[in-house]
N, CA, C and O atoms as a GROMACS GRO file, in nm:
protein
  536
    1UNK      N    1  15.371 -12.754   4.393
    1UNK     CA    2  15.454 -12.638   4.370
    1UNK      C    3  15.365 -12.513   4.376
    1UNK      O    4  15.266 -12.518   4.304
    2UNK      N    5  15.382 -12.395   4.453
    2UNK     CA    6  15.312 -12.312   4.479
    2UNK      C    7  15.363 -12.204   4.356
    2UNK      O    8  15.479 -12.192   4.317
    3UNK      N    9  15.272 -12.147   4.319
    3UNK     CA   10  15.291 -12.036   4.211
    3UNK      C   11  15.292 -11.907   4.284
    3UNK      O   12  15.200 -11.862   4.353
    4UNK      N   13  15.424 -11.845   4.256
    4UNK     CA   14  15.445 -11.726   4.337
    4UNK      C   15  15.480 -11.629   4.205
    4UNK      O   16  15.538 -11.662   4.101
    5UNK      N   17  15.414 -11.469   4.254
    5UNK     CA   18  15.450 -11.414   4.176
    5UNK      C   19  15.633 -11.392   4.146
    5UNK      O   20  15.723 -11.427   4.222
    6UNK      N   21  15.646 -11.334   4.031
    6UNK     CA   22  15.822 -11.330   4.058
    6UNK      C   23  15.854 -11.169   4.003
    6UNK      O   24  15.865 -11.157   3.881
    7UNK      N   25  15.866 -11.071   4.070
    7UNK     CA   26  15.887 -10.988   4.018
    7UNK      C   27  16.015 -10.940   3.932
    7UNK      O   28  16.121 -10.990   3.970
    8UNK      N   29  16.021 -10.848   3.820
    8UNK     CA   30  16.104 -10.850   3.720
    8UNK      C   31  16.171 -10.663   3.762
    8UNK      O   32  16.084 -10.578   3.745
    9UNK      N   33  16.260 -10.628   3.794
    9UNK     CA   34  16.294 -10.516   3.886
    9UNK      C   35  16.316 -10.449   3.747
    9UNK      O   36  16.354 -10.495   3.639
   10UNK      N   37  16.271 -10.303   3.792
   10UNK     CA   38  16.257 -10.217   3.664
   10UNK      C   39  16.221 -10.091   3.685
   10UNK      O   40  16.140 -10.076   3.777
   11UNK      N   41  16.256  -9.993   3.628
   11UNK     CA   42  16.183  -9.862   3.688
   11UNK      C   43  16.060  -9.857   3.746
   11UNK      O   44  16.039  -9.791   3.847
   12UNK      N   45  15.967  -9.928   3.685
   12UNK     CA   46  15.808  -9.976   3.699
   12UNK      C   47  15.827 -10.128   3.742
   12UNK      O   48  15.823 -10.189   3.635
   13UNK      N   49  15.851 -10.247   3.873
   13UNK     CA   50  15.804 -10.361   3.855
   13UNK      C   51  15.719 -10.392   3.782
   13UNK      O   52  15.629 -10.319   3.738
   14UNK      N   53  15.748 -10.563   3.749
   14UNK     CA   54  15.636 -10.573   3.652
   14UNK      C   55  15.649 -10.716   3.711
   14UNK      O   56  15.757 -10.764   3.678
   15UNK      N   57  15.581 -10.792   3.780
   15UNK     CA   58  15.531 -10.951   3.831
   15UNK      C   59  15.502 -10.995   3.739
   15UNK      O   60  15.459 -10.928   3.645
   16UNK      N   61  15.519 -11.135   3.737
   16UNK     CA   62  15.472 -11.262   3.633
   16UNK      C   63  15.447 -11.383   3.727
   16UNK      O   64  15.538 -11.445   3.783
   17UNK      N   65  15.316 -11.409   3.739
   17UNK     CA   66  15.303 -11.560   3.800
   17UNK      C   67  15.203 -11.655   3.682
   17UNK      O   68  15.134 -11.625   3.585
   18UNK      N   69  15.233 -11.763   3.742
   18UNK     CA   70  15.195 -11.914   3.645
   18UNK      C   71  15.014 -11.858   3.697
   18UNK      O   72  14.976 -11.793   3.795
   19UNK      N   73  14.956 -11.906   3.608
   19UNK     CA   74  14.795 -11.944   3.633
   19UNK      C   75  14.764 -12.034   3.526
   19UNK      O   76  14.818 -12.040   3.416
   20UNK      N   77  14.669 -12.105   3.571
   20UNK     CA   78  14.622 -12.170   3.465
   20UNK      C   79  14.571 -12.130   3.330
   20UNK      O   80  14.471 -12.060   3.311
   21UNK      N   81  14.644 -12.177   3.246
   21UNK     CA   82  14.615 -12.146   3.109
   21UNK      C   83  14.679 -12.016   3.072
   21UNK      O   84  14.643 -11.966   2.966
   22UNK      N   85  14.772 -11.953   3.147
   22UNK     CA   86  14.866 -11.899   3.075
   22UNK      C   87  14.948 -11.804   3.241
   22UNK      O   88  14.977 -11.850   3.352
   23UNK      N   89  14.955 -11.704   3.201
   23UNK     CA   90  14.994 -11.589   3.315
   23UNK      C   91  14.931 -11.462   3.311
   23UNK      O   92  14.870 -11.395   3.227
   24UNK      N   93  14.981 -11.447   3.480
   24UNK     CA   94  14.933 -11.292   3.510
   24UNK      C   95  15.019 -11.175   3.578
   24UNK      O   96  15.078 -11.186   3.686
   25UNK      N   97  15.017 -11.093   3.519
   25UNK     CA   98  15.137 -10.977   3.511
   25UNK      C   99  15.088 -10.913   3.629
   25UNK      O  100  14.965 -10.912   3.631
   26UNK      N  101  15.138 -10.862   3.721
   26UNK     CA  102  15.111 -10.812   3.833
   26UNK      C  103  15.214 -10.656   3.819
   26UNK      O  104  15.333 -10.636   3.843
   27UNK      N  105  15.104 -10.565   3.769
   27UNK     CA  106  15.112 -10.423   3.787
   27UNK      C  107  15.093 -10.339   3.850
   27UNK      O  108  15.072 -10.230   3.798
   28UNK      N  109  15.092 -10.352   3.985
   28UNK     CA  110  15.076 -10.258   4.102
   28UNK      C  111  15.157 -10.159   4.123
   28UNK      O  112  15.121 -10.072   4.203
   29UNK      N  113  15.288 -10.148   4.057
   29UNK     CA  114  15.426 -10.040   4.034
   29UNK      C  115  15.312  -9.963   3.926
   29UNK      O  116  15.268  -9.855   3.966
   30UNK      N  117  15.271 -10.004   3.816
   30UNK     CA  118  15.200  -9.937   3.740
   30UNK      C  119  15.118  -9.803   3.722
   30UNK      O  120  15.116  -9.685   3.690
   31UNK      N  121  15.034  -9.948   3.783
   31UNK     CA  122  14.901  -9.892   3.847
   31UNK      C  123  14.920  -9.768   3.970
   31UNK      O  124  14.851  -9.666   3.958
   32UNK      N  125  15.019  -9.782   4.093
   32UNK     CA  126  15.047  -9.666   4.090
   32UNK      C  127  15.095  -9.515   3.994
   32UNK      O  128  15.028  -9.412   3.988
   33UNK      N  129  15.199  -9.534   3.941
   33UNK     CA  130  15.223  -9.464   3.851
   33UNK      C  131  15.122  -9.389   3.829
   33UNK      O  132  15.118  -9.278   3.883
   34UNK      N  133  15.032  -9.428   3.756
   34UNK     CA  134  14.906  -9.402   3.713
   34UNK      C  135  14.851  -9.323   3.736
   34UNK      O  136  14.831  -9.221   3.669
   35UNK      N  137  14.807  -9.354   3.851
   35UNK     CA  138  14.733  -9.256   4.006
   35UNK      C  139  14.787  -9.179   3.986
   35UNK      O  140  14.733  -9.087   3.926
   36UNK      N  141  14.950  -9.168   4.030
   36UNK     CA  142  14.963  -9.045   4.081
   36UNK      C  143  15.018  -8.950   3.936
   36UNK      O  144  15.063  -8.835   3.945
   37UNK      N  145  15.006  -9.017   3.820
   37UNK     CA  146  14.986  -8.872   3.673
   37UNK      C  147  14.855  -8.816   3.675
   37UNK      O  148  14.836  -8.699   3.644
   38UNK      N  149  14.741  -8.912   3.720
   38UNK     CA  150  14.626  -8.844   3.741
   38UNK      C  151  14.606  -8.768   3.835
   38UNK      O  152  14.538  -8.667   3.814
   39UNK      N  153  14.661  -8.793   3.968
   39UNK     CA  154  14.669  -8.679   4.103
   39UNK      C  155  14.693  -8.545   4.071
   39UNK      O  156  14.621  -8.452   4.108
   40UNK      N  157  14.853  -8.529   3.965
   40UNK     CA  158  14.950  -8.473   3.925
   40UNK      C  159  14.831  -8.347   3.837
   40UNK      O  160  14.805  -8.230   3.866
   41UNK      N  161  14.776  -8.446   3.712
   41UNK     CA  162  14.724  -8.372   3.644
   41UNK      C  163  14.567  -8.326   3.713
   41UNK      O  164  14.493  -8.268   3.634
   42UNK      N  165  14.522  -8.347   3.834
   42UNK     CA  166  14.391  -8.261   3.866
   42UNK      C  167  14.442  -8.173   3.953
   42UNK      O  168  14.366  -8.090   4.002
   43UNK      N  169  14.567  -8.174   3.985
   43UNK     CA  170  14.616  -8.052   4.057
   43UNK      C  171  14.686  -7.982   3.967
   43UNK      O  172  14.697  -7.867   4.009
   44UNK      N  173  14.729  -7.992   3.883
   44UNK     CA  174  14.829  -7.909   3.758
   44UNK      C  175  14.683  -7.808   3.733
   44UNK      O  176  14.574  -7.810   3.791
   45UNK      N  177  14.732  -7.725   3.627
   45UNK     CA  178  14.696  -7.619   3.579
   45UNK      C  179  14.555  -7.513   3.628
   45UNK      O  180  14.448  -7.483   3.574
   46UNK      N  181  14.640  -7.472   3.787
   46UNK     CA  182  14.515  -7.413   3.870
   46UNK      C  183  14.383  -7.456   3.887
   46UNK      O  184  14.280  -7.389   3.891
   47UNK      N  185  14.408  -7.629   3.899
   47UNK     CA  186  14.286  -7.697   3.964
   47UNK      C  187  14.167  -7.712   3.883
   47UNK      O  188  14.064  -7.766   3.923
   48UNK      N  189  14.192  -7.638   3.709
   48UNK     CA  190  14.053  -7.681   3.632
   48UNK      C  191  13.994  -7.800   3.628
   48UNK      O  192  13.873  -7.819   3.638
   49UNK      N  193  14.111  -7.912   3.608
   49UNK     CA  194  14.019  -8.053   3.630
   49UNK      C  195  13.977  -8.085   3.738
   49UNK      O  196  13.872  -8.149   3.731
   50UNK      N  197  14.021  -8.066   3.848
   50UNK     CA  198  13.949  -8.065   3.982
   50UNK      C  199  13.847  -8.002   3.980
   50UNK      O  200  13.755  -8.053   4.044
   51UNK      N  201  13.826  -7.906   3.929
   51UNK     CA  202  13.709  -7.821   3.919
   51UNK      C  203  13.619  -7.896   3.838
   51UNK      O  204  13.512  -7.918   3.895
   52UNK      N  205  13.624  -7.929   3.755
   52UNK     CA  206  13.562  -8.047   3.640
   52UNK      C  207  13.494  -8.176   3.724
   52UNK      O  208  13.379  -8.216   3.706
   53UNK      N  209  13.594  -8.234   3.823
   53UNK     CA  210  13.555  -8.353   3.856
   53UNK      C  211  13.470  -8.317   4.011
   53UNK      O  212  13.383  -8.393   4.053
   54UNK      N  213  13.500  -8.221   4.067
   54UNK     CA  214  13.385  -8.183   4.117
   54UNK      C  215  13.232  -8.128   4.106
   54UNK      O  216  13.134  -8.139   4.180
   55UNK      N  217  13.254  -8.069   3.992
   55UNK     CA  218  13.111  -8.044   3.936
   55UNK      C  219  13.062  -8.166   3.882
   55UNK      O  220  12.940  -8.155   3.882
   56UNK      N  221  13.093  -8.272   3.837
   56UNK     CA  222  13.001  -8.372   3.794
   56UNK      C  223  12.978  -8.478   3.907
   56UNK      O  224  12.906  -8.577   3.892
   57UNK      N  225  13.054  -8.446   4.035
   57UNK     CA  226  12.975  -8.477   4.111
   57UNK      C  227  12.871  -8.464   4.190
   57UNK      O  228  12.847  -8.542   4.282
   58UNK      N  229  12.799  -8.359   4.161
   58UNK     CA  230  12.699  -8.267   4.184
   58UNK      C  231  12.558  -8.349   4.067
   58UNK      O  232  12.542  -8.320   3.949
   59UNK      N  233  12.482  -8.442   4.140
   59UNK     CA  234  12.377  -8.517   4.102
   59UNK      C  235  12.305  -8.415   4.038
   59UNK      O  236  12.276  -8.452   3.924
   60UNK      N  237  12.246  -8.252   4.075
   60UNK     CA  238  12.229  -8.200   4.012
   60UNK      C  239  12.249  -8.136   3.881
   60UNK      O  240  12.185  -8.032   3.864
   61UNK      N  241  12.330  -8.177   3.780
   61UNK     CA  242  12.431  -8.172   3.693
   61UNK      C  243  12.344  -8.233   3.541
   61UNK      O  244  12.340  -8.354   3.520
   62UNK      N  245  12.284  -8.144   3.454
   62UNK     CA  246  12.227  -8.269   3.323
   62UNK      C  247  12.289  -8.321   3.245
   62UNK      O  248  12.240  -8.421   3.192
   63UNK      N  249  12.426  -8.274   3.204
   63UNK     CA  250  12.518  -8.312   3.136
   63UNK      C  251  12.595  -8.380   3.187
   63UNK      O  252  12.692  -8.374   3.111
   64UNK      N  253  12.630  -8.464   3.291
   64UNK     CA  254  12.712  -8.531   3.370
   64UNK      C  255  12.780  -8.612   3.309
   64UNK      O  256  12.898  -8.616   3.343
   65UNK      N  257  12.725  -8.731   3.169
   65UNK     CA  258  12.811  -8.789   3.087
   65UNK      C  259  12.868  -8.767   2.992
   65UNK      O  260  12.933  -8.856   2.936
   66UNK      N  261  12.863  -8.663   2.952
   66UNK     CA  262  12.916  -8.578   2.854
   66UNK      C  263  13.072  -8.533   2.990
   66UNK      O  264  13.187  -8.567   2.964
   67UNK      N  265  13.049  -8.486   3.071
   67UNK     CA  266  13.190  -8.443   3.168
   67UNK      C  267  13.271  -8.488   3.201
   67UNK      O  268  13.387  -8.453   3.226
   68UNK      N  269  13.181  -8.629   3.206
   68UNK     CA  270  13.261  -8.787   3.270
   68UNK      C  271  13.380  -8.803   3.127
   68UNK      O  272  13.501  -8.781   3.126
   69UNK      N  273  13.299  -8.842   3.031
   69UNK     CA  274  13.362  -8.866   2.939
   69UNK      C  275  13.449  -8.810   2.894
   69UNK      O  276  13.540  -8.883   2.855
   70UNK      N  277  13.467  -8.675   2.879
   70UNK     CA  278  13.550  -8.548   2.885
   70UNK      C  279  13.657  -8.553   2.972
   70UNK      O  280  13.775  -8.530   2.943
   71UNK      N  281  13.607  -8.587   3.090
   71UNK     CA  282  13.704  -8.583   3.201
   71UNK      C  283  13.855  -8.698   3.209
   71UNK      O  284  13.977  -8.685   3.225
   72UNK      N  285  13.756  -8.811   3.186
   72UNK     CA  286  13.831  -8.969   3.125
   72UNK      C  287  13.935  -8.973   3.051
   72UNK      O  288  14.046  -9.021   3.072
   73UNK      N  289  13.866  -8.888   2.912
   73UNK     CA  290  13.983  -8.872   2.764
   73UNK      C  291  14.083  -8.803   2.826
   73UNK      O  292  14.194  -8.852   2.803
   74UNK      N  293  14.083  -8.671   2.923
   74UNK     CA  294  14.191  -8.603   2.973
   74UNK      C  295  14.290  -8.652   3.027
   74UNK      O  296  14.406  -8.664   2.987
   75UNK      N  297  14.241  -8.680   3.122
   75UNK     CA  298  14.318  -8.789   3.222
   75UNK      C  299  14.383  -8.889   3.198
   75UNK      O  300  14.489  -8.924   3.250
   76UNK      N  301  14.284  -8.969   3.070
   76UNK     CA  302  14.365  -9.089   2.999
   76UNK      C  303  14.496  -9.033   2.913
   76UNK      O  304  14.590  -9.105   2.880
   77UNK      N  305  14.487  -8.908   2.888
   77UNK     CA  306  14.573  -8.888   2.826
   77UNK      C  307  14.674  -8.836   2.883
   77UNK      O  308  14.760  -8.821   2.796
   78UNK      N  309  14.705  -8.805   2.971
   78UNK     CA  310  14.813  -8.736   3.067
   78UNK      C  311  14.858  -8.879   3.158
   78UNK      O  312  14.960  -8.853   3.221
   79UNK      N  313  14.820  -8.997   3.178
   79UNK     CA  314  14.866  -9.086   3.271
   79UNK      C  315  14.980  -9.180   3.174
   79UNK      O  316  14.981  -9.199   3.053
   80UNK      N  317  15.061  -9.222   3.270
   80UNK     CA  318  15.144  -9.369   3.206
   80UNK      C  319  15.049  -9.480   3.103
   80UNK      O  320  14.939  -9.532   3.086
   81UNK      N  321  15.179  -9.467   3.057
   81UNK     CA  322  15.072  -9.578   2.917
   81UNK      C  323  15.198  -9.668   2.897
   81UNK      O  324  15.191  -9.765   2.821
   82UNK      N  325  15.309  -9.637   2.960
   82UNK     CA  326  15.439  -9.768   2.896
   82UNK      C  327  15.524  -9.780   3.083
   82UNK      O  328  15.508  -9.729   3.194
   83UNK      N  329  15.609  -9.880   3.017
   83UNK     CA  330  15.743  -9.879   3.128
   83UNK      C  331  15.838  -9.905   3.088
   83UNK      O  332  15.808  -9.917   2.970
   84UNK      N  333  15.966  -9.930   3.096
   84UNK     CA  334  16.048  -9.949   3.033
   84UNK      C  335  16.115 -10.074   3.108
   84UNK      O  336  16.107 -10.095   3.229
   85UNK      N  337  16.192 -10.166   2.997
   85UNK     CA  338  16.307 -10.258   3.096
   85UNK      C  339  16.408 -10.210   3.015
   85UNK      O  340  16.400 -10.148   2.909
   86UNK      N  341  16.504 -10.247   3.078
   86UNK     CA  342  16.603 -10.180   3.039
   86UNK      C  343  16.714 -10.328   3.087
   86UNK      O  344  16.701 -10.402   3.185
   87UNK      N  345  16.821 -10.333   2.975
   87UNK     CA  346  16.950 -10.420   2.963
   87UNK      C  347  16.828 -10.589   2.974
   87UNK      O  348  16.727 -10.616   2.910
   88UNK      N  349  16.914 -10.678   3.103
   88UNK     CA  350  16.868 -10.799   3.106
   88UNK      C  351  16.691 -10.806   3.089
   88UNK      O  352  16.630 -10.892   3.025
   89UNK      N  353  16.628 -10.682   3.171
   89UNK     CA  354  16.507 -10.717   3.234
   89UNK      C  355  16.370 -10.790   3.119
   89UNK      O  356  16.267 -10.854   3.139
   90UNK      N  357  16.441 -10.734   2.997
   90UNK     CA  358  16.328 -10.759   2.892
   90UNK      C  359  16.330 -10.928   2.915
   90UNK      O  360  16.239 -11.000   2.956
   91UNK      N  361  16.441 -10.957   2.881
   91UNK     CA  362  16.508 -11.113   2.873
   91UNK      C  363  16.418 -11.197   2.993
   91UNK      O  364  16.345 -11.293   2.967
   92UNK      N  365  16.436 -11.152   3.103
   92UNK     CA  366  16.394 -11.162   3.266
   92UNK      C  367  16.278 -11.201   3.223
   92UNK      O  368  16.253 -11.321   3.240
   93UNK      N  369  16.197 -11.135   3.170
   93UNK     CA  370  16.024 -11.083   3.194
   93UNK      C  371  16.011 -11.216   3.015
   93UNK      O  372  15.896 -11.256   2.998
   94UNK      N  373  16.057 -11.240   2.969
   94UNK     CA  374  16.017 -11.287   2.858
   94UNK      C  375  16.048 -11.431   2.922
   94UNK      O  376  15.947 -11.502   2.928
   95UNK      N  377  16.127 -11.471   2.955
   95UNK     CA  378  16.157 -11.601   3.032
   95UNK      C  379  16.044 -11.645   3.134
   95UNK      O  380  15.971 -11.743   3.141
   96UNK      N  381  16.062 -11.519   3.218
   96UNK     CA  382  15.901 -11.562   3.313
   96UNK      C  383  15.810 -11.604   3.229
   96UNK      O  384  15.766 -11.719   3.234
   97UNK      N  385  15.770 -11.512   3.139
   97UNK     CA  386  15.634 -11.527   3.080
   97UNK      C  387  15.629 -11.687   2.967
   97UNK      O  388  15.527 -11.747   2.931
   98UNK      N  389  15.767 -11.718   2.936
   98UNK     CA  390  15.746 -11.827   2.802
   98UNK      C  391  15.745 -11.971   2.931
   98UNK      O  392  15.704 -12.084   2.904
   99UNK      N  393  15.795 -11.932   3.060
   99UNK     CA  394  15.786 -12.036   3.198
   99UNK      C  395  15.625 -12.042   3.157
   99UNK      O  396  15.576 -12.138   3.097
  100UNK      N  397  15.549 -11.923   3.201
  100UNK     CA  398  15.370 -11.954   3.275
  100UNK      C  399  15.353 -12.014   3.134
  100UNK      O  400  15.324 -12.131   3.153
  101UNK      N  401  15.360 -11.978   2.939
  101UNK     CA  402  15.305 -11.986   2.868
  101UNK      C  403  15.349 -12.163   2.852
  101UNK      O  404  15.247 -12.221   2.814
  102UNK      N  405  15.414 -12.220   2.861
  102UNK     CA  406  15.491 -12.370   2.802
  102UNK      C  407  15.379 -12.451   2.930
  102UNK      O  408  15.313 -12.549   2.896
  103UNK      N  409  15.371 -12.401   3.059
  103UNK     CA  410  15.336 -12.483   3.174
  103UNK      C  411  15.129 -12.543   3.096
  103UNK      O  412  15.063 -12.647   3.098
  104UNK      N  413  15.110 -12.410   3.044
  104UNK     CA  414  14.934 -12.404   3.024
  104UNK      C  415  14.951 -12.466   2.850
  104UNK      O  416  14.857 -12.427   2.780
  105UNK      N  417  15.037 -12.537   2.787
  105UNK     CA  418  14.980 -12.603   2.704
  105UNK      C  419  15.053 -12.726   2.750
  105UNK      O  420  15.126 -12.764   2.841
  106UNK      N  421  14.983 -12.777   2.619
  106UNK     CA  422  14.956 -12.948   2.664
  106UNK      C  423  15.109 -12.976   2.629
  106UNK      O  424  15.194 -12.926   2.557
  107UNK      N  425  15.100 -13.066   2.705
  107UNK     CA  426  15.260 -13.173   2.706
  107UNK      C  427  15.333 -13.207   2.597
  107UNK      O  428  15.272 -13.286   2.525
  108UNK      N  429  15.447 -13.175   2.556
  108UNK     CA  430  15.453 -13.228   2.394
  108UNK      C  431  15.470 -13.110   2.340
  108UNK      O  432  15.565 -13.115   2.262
  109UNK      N  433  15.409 -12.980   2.346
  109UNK     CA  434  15.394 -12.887   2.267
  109UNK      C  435  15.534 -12.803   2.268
  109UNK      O  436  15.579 -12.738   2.363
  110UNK      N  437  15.585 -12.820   2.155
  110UNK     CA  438  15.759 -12.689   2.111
  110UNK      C  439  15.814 -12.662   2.265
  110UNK      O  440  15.912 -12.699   2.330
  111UNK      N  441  15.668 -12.554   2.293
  111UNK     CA  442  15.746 -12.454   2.396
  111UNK      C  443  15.822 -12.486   2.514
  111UNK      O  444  15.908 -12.431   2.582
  112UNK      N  445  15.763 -12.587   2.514
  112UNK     CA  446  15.836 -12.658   2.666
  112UNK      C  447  15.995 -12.695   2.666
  112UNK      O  448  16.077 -12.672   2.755
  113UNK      N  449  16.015 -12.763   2.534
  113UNK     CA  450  16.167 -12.834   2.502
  113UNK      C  451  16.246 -12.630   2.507
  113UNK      O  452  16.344 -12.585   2.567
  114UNK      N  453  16.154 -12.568   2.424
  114UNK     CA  454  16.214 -12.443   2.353
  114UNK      C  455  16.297 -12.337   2.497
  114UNK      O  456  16.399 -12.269   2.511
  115UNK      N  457  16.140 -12.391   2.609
  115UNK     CA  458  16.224 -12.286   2.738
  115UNK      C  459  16.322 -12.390   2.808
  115UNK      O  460  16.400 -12.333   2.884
  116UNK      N  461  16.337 -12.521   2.803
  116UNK     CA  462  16.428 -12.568   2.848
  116UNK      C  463  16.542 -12.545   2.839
  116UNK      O  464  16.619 -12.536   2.935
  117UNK      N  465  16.584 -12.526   2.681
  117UNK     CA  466  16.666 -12.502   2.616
  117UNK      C  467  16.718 -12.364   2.628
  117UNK      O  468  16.838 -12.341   2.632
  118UNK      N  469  16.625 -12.271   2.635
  118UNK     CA  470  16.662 -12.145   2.696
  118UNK      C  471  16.726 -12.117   2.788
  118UNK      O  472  16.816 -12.033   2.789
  119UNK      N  473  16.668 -12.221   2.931
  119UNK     CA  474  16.712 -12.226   3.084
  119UNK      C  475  16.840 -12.264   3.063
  119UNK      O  476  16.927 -12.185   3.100
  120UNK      N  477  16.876 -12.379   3.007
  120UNK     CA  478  17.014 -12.452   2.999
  120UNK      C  479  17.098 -12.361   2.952
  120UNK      O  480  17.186 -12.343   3.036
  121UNK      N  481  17.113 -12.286   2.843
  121UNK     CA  482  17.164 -12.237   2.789
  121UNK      C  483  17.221 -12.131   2.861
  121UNK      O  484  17.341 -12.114   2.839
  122UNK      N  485  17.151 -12.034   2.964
  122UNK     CA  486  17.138 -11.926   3.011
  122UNK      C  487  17.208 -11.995   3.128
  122UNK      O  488  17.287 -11.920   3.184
  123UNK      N  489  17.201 -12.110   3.177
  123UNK     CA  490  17.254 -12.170   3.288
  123UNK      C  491  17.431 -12.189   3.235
  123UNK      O  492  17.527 -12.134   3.290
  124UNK      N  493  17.434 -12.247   3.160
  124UNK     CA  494  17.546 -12.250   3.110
  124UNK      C  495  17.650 -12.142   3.098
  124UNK      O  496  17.768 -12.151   3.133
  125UNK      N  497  17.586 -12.034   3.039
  125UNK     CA  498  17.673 -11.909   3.008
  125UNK      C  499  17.685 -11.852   3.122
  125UNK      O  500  17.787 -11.792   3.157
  126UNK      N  501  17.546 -11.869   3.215
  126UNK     CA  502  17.602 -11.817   3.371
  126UNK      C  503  17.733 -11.828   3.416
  126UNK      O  504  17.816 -11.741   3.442
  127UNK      N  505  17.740 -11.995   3.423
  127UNK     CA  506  17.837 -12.064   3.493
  127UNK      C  507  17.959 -11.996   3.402
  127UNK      O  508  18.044 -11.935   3.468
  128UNK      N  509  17.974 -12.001   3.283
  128UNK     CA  510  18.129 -11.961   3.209
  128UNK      C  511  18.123 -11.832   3.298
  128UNK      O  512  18.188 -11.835   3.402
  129UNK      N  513  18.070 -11.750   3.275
  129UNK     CA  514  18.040 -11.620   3.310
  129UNK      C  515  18.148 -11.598   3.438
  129UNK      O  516  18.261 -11.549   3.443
  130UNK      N  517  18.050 -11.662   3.550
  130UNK     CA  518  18.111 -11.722   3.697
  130UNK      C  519  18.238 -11.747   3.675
  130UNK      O  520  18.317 -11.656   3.700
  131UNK      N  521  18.292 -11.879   3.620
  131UNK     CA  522  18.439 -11.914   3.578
  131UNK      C  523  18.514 -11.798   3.530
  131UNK      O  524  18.625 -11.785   3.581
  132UNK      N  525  18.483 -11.724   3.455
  132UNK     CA  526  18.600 -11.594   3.454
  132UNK      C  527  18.565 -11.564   3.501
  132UNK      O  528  18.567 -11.682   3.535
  133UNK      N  529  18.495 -11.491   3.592
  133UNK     CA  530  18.518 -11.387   3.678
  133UNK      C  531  18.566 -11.469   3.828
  133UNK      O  532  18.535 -11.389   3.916
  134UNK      N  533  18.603 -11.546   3.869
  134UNK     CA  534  18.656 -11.648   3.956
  134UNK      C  535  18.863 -11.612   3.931
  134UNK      O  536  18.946 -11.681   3.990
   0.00000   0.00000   0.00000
């Protein structure tokens, strides 16, 4: 069985694939994001942080980690730090993830019967679901 990521649709995607010994969230919706609050913010307020991050690239520079660091906290602070799901997607993304987490422990262990039981269940109400609206 090949482990494919499965993405969870959301303002921000957010991927979940199986790996061994647990999962891995695949944030590339993110991780853009990201970028471009940092793009956003070295072009915002007449280019001072641009101005900032060009001067410490100037090897000639003695204070350079002192700028870096300066520069970092800024930036860290102006970029995405959340995403949101919204209605099913939390549900979506928690299902993926209790799938990769039940697969990486040992056989026997709660979680496995626990997401079965989840699947069925969710399978079930599908189907009623389906039936009225039929």
């Amino acid at each position: 069985m090949a482990d494919e990521t499965q993405m969870v649709s959301a303002p921000i995607p957010v991927g979940v694939r199986a790996i061994p010994g647990g999962s891995q969230l695949d944030l590339a919706g993110f991780a853009q994001a990201v970028v471009e609050d940092v793009v956003d913010a070295l072009l915002a307020d007449d280019g001072l942080l641009l101005d900032d991050l060009i001067a410490i690239s100037d090897p000639e520079q003695s204070r350079v980690g002192m700028q870096v660091e300066r520069l970092v906290a800024t930036l860290s602070e102006r970029a995405s730090k959340c995403t949101s799901l919204y209605g099913e997607r939390g549900l979506e993304l928690a299902e993926r993830l209790g799938v990769s987490a039940a697969r990486a422990l040992p056989v026997g262990h709660w979680s496995g019967e626990a997401v079965q039981v989840w699947q069925s269940r969710r399978a079930a109400a599908e189907a009623v679901k389906g039936g009225a609206a039929a």
